[in-house]
C-alpha positions in Angstrom: -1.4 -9.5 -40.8 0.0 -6.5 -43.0 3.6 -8.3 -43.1 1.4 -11.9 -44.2 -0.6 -9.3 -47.2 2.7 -7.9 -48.2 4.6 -11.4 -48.6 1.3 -12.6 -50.6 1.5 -9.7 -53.2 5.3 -10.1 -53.5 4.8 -14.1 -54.1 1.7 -12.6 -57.0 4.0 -10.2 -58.3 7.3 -12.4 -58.6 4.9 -14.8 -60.2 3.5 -12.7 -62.8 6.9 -11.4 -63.5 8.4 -14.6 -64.3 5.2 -15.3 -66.3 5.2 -12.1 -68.5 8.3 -10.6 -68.9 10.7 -14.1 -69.4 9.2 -15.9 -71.9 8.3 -18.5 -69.3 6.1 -21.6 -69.7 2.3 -22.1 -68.5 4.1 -24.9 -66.3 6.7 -22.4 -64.9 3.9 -20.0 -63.8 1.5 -22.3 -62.2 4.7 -23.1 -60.4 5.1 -19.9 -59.0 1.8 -19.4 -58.2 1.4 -23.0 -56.2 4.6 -21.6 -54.2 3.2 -18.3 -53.2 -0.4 -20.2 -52.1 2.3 -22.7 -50.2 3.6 -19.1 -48.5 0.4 -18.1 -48.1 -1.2 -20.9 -46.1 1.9 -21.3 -44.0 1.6 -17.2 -43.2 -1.8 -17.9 -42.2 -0.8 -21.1 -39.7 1.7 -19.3 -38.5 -0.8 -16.2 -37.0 -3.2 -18.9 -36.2 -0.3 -20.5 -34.1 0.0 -17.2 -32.5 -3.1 -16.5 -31.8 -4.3 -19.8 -30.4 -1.3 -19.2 -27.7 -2.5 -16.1 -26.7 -5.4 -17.4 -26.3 -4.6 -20.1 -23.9 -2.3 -17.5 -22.0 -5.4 -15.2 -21.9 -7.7 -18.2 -20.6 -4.9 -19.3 -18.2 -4.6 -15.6 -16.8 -8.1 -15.8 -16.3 -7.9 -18.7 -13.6 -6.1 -16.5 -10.8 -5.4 -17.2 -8.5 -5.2 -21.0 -8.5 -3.4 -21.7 -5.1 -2.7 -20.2 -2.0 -1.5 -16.4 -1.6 0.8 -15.5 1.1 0.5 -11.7 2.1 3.2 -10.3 4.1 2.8 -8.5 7.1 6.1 -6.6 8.8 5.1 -6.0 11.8 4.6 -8.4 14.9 1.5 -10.5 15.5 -1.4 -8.1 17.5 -0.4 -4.8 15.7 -3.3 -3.1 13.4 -1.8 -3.6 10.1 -1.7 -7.3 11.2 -5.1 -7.7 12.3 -6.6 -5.7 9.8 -4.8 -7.6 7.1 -5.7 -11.0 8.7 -9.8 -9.9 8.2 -9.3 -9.3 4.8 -6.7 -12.3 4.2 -10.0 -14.3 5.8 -12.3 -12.4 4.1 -10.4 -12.7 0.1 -9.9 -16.6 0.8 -13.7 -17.2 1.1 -14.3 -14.9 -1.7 -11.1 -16.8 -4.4 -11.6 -19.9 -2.7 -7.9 -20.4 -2.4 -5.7 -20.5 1.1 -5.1 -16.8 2.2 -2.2 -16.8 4.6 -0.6 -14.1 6.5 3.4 -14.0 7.7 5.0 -11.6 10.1 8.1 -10.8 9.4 8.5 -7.7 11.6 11.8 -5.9 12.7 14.2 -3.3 11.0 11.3 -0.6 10.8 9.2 -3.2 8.4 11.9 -2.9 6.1 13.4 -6.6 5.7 10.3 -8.1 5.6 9.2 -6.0 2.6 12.3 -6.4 0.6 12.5 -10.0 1.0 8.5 -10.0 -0.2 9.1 -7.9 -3.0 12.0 -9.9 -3.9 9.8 -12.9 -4.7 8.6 -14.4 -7.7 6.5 -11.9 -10.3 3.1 -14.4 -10.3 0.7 -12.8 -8.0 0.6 -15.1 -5.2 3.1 -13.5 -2.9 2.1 -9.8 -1.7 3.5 -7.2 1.0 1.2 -5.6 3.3 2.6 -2.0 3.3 2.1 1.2 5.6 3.3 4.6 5.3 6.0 3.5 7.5 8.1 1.4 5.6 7.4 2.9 2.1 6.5 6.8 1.8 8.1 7.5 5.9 11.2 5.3 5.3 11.5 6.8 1.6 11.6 10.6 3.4 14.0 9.8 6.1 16.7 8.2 3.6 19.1 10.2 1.0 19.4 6.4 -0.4 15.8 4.4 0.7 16.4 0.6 1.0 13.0 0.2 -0.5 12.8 2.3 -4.0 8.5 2.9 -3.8 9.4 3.3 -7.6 9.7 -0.1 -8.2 7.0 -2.8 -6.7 3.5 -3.3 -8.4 0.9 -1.5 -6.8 -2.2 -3.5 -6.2 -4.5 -1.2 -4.2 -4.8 0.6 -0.8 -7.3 -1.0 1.5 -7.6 0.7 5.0 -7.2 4.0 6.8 -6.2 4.5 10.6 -7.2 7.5 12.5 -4.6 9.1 15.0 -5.5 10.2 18.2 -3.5 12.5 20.6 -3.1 11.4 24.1 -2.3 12.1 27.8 -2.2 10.3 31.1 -6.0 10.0 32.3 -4.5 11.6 35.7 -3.2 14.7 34.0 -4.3 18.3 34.7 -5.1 18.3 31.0 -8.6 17.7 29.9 -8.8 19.4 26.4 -6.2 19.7 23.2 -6.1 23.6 23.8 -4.7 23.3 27.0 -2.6 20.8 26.1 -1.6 22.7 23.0 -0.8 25.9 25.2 1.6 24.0 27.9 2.9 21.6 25.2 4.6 25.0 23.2 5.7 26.4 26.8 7.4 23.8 28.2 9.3 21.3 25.5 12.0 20.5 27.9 9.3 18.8 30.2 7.5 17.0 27.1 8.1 12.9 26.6 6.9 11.5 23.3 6.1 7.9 22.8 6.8 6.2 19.6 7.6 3.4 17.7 10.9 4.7 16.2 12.7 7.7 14.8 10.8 7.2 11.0 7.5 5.9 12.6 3.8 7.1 12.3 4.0 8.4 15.8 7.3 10.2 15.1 6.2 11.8 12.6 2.3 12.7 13.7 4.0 14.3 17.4 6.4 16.5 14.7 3.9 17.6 12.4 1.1 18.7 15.1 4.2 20.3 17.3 5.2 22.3 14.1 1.7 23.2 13.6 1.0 24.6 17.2 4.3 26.9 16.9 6.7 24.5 18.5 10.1 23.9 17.6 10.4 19.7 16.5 13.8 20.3 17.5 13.5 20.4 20.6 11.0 17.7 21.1 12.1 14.2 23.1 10.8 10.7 22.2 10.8 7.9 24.2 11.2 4.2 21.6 8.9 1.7 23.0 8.1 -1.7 21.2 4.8 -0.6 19.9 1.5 0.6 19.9 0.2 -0.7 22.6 3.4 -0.4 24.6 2.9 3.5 24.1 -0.4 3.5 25.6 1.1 1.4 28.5 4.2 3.4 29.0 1.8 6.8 28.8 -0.6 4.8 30.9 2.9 4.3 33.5 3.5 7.6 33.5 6.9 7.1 31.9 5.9 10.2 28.9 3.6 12.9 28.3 2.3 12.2 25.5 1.5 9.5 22.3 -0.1 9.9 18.9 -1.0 6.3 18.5 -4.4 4.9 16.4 -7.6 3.8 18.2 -7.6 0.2 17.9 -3.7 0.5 20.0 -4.8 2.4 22.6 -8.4 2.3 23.0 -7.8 -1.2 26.2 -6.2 1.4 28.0 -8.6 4.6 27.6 -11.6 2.0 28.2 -9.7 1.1 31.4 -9.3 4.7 32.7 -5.6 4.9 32.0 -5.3 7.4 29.6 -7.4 9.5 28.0 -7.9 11.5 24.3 -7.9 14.5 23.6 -8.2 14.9 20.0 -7.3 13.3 16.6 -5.7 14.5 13.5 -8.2 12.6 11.3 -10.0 15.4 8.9 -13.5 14.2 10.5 -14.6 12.7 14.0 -13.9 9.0 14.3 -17.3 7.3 14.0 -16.3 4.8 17.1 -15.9 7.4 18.7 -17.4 10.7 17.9 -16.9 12.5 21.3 -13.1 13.1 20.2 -13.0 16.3 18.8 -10.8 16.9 15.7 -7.3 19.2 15.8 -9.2 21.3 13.5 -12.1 21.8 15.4 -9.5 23.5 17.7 -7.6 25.7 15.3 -4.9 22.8 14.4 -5.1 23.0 10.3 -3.4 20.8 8.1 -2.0 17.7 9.4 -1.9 14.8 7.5 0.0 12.3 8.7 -1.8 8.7 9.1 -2.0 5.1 9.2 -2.9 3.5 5.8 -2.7 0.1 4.6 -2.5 -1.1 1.2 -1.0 -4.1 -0.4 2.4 -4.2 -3.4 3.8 -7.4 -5.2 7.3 -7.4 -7.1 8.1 -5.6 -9.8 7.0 -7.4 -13.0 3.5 -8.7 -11.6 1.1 -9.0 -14.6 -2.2 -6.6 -14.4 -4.4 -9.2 -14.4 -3.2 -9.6 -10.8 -3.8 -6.5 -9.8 -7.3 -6.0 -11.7 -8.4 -9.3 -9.8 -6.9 -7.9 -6.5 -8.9 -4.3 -7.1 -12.0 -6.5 -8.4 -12.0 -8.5 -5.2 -11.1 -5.7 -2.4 -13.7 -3.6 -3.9 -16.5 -6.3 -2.9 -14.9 -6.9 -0.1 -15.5 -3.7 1.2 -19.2 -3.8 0.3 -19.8 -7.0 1.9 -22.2 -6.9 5.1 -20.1 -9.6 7.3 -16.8 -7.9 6.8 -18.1 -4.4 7.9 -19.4 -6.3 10.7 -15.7 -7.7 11.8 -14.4 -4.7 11.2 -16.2 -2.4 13.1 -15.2 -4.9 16.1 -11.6 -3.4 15.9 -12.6 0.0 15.1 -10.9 -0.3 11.4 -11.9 2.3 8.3 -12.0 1.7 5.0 -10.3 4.1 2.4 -9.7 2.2 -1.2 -7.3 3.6 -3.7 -6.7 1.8 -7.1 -2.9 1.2 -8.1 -2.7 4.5 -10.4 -4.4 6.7 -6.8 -2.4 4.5 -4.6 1.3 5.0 -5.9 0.6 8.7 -6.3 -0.2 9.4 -2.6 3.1 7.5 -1.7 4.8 9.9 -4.3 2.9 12.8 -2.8 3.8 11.8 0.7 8.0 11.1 0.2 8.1 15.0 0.2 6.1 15.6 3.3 7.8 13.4 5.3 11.4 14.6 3.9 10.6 17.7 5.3 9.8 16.6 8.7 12.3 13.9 8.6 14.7 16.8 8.4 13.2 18.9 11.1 12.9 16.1 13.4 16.9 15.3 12.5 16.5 12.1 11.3 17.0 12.4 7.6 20.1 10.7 6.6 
């Protein structure tokens, strides 16, 4: 508007220069001064032009989304970031009334699958399903990360898993300070379960061991194919131990195979409040856990992410999807983008640290 003004006044001023100061006739000036109204109104077309596109962008922005989404998921079919993002994925369809579909693409620690979604088109309608796994954990563990968390759009973080410590239910061991006590005594004898070297498992067993006095060193994992292989491998007797969520393990403690003895979780799990907390029993400060939250490629537009925050945030109000959650033991925990990307930041420097005394950095 100020650059329209200025070429107004300059067409005015050029006019009454030519009419005042060269001896010009009446016809020369109403010349001039038709030319600079011609300016003028084509100034003014112009910014209506402009503003009429916005506009239309704005309105078209608006409309989102208009087909089908595709979220992401890296990990195999069963696991709890798939089923917890398949409630929602239900859940946001209803709500957009647009398809909502959800693709594994596991393997590779949950790496190739999130590249190759955050690789997609800028537009909103393909999104990654991310953990601590394969952004903040993989981020720690890697001198040079395969997935910069620098780069994607955040959208929001949805859902928090609680961790729970457990033994075979035929072990001596019937509460974490016992537990705790033999654990520090007799490393060489310990058997971890978990899904990996950089994993949520890994890195609960090494944070709790560090915390009781143990060296991480010396701990030994056994690799099995998942959650619920843990509790199956700990239920075989084939480790000593596994830091897995509730929802993965809860078939086997309900069928008197293993048991829990305590959960890193700040506060008691409300499915089940008989499992005491770490820091009920003198265990402070552990904070690894299982969150889920959703990222697009770099370059999505806000209006995406304001209509994902808009809708999660009902979403987690609604009545009928507390309901289905409850049924697989799942939690709530919603960040916004700003709050989600800077517990990711916050978290690349706790797990460097125990990515380094585990051994695993690289």
């Amino acid at each position: 508007m100020k650059k329209r003004m200025l070429t107004v006044m300059a067409g005015m001023l050029a006019a009454a220069v030519l009419g005042g100061c060269s001896g010009s006739t009446g016809a020369e000036t109403e010349a001039a001064q038709t030319a600079s109204k011609a300016e003028e109104t084509e100034a003014v077309q112009a910014e209506a032009e402009t503003e009429a596109a916005q506009a239309e962008e704005q309105g078209t922005d608006s409309q989102y989304p208009e087909k089908g989404i595709e979220i992401v998921v890296c990990v195999s079919p069963g696991g709890t970031p798939d089923v917890m993002t398949r409630l929602a994925a239900n859940w946001l369809g209803e709500y957009w009334g647009v398809p909502v579909t959800v693709t594994n693409k596991s393997g590779g620690g949950a790496i190739p699958g999130a590249l190759e979604a955050l690789d997609a088109d800028p537009d909103g309608y393909t999104v990654c399903a991310i953990t601590s796994q394969n952004s903040s954990q993989q981020h720690g563990a890697n001198t040079a990360p395969p997935l910069d968390v620098n780069i994607p759009t955040y959208l929001c973080r949805v859902f928090d898993v609680d961790l729970a410590l457990t033994v075979n239910a035929e072990s001596e061991w019937q509460d974490i300070k016992s537990f705790n006590e033999w654990a520090v005594a007799n490393p060489d004898e310990m058997i971890c379960a978990n899904t990996g070297a950089v994993s949520t498992a890994a890195f609960a067993t090494a944070e709790w061991y560090d915390a009781i006095g143990g060296d991480v060193s010396q701990l030994r994992m056994l690799t099995t194919a998942g959650g619920s292989d843990s509790a199956t491998q700990l239920a075989a007797g084939n480790c000593t131990m596994n830091f897995g969520d509730f929802a993965g393990s809860r078939s086997m403690v309900d069928a008197g195979k293993i048991r829990y003895l305590a959960t890193s979780a700040k506060e008691r799990n409300p499915y089940y409040p008989d499992v005491p907390t770490m820091a009920e029993n003198g265990v402070e400060g552990l904070s690894v856990s299982m969150w889920i939250g959703y990222m697009a490629p770099e370059g999505t537009p806000q209006y995406v992410v304001d209509a994902w925050n808009e809708a999660v945030q009902a979403m987690i109000e609604d009545e009928g999807f507390k309901e289905g959650l409850a049924n697989v033991t799942g939690r709530t925990a919603y960040m916004n983008s700003e709050d989600f990307k800077s517990l990711i930041l916050q978290e690349c420097d706790t797990y460097q640290t125990l990515a380094e005394k585990l051994g695993v950095r690289q």
